[in-house]
C-alpha positions as CSV (number, residue, x, y, z in Angstrom):
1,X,0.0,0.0,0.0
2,X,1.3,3.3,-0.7
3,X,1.9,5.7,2.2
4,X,-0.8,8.8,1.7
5,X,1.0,12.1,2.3
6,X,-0.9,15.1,2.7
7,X,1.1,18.4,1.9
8,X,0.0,21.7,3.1
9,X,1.3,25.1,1.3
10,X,0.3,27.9,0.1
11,X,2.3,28.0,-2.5
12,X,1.5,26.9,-5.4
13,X,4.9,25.6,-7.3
14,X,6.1,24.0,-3.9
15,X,2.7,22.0,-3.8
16,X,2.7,20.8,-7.7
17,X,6.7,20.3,-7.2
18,X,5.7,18.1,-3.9
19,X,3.2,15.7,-5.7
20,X,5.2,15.3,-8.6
21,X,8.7,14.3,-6.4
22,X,6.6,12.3,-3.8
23,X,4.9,10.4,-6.4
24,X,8.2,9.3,-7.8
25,X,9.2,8.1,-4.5
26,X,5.8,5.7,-4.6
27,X,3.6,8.1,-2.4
28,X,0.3,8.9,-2.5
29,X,-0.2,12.9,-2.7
30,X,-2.7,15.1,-1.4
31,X,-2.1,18.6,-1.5
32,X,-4.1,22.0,0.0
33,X,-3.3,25.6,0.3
34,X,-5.2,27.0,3.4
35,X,-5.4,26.3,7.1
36,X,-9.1,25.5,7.2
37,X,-9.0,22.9,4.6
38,X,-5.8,21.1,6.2
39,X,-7.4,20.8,9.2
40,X,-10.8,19.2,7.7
41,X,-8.5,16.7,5.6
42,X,-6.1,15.6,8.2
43,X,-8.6,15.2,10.5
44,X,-10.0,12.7,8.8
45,X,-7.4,10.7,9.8
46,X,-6.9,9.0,6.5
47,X,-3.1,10.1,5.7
48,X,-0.1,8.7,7.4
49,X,2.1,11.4,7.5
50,X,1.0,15.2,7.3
51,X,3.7,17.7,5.4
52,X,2.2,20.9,7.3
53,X,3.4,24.4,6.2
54,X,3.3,27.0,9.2
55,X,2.3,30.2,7.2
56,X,-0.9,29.6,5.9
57,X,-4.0,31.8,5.2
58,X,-7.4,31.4,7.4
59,X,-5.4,29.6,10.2
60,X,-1.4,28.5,10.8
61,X,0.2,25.5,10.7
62,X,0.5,25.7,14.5
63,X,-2.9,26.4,14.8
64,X,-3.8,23.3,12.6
65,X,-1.6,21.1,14.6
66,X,-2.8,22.7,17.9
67,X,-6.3,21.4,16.8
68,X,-5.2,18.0,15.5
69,X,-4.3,16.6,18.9
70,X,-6.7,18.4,20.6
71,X,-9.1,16.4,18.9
72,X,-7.0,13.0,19.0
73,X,-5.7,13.1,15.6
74,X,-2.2,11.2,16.2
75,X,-1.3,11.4,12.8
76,X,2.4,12.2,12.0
77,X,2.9,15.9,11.3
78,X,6.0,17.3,10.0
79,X,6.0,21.3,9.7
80,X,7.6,23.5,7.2
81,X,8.9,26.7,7.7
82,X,11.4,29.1,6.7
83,X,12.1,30.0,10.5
84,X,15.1,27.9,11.6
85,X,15.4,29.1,15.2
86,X,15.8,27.0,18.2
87,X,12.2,28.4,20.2
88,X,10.2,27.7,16.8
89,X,10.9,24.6,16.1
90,X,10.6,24.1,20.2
91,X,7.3,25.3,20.0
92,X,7.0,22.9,16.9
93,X,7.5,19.6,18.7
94,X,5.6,21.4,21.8
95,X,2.5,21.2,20.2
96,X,2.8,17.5,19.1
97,X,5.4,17.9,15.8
98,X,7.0,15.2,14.4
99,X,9.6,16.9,12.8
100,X,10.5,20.0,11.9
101,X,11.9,20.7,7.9
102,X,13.3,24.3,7.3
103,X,13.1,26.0,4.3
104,X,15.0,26.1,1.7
105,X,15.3,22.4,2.2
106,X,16.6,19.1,0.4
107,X,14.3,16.9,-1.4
108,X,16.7,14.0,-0.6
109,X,16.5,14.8,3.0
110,X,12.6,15.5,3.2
111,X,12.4,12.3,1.8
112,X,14.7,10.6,4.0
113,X,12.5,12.2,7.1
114,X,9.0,11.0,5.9
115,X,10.3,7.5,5.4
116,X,11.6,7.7,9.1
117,X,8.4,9.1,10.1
118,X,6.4,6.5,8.5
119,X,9.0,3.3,9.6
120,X,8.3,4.7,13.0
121,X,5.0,4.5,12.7
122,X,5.1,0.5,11.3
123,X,8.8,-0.2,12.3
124,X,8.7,-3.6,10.7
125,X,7.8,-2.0,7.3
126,X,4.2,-4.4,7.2
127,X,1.8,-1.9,8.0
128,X,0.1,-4.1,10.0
129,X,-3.2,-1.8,10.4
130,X,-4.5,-0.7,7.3
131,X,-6.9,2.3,7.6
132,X,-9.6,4.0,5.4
133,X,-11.2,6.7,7.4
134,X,-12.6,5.4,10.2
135,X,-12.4,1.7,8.8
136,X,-9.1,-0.3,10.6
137,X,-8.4,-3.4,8.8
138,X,-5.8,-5.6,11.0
139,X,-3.6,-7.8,9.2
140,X,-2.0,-9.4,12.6
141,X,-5.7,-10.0,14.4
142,X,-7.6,-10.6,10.9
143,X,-9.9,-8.2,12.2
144,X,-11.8,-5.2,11.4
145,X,-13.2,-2.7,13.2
146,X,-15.3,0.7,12.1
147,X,-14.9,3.1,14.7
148,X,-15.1,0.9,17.8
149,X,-17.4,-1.3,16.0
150,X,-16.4,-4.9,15.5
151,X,-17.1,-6.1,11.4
152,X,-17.3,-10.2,11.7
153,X,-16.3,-11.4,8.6
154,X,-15.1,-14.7,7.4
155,X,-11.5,-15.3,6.5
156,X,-12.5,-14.9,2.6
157,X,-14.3,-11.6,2.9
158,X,-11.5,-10.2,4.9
159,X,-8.7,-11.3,2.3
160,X,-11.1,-9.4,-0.2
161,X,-12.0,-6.2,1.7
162,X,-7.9,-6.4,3.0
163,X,-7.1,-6.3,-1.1
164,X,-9.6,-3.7,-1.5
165,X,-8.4,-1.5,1.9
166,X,-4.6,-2.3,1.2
167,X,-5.2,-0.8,-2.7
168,X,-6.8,2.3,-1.4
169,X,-8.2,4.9,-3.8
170,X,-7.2,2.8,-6.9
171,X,-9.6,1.1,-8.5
172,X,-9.3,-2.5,-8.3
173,X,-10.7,-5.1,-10.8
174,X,-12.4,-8.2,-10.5
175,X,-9.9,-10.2,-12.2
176,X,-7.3,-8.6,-9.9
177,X,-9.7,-9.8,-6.8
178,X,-9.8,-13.1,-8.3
179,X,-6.2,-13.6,-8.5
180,X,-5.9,-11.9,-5.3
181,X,-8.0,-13.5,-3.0
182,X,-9.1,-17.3,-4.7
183,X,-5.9,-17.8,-7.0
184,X,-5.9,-20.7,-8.7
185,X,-9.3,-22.1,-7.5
186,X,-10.8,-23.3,-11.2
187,X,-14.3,-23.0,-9.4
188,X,-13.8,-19.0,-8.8
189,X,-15.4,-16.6,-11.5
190,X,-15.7,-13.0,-11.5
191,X,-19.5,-13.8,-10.4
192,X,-18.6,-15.6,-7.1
193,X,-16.3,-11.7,-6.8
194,X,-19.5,-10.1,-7.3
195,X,-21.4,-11.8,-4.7
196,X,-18.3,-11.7,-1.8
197,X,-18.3,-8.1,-2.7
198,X,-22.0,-8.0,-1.7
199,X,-21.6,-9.9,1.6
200,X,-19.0,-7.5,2.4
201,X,-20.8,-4.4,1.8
202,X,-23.8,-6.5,3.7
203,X,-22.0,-6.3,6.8
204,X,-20.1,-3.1,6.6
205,X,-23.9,-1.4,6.3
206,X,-24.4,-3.1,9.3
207,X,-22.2,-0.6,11.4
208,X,-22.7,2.4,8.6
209,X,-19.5,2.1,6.5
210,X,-21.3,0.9,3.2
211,X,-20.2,3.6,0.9
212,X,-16.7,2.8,2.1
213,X,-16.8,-0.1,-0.9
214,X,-18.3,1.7,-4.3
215,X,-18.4,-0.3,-7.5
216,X,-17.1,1.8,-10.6
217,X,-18.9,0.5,-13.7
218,X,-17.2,-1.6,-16.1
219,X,-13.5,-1.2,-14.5
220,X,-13.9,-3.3,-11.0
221,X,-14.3,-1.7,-7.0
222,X,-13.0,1.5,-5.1
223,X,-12.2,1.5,-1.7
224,X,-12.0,5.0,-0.4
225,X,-12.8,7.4,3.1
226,X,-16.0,8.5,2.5
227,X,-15.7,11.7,4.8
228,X,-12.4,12.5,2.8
229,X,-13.9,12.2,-0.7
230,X,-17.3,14.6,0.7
231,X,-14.0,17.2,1.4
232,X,-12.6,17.1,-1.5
233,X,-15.5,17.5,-3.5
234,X,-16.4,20.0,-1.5
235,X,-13.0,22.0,-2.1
């Protein structure tokens, strides 16, 4: 699964310059210009690591950040900022940074600091719990949870929704699934896909996270954070 990085700048070459680099180095990119909308978006919890400039209009980094962990959001935040004294970046890591990047700064050595970011987070490399929005899949456990809600589902549906989870934001197909999660089984067809994709969504509806699992006609299935896409669109 790729890491999802969500960069905040106001600027509008750093941002494209970001995305472009990041994505070379196998990273999914999100990028936003303003306070208000970094907030909404990392609040939803569904990035792994947070590139967060601190001058930003409508509300500052450290006001974003501030807010973040007031409200439980432990995702990783690195700041940006062209202020390299010691009592900023002190007040950086005081209100729950990560890491602290100066500007002008390496690409090399961002890069370098988001992969140590993100090995901290799953030191092992696995990434062990896969999440979309509020959805935790658990590759250890075999369990999934929405919120604090248990999702029972049989070691077959979990392979499929763990495909599904683990492929986030990309549309995956049902040959892919097939492959994936029955292999070489000659009795599996892309109908006995169809119908595990039902029991799935079955039993996510059952604690509200249906529309985590949308089917995109005539390519195969989307797994992606409601909430976040309901931001975006909005944007």
């Amino acid at each position: 699964m790729k890491p999802r990085v969500l960069v905040v700048d106001d600027e509008l070459g750093v941002r494209k310059a970001l995305q472009r680099g990041l994505r070379a180095e196998g990273m999914d990119v999100v990028t936003t210009a303003d306070g208000p909308s970094a907030l909404k978006l990392a609040g939803t919890g569904a990035f792994d690591v947070v590139l967060l400039d601190i001058m930003l209009p409508g509300l500052s980094g450290y006001r974003v950040l501030q807010q973040l962990r007031a409200d439980g959001v432990r995702t990783p935040v690195l700041l940006v900022s062209a202020k390299d004294g010691e009592i900023d970046q002190a007040d950086g890591f005081d209100l729950g940074a990560d890491g602290y990047v100066v500007k002008p700064f390496s690409f090399v050595v961002l890069v370098a600091q988001l992969k140590a970011v993100l090995r901290r987070v799953s030191p092992d490399g696995s990434r062990g719990v896969v999440r979309v929005g509020e959805l935790r899949v658990d590759r250890a456990t075999k369990s999934v949870r929405w919120a604090d809600e248990p999702v029972p589902l049989s070691p077959r549906e979990f392979a499929l929704l763990e495909v599904l989870v683990g492929r986030a934001g990309t549309v995956v197909t049902k040959d892919e699934l097939l492959r994936a999660v029955w292999g070489d089984e000659q009795a599996a067809t892309r109908n006995v896909v169809e119908v595990y994709v039902g029991y799935v969504r079955r039993k996510l509806d059952a604690v509200g996270a249906g529309a985590v699992v949308r089917t995109v006609r005539g390519h195969g299935y989307l797994a992606s954070d409601p909430q976040l896409d309901e931001v975006l669109t909005a944007g």
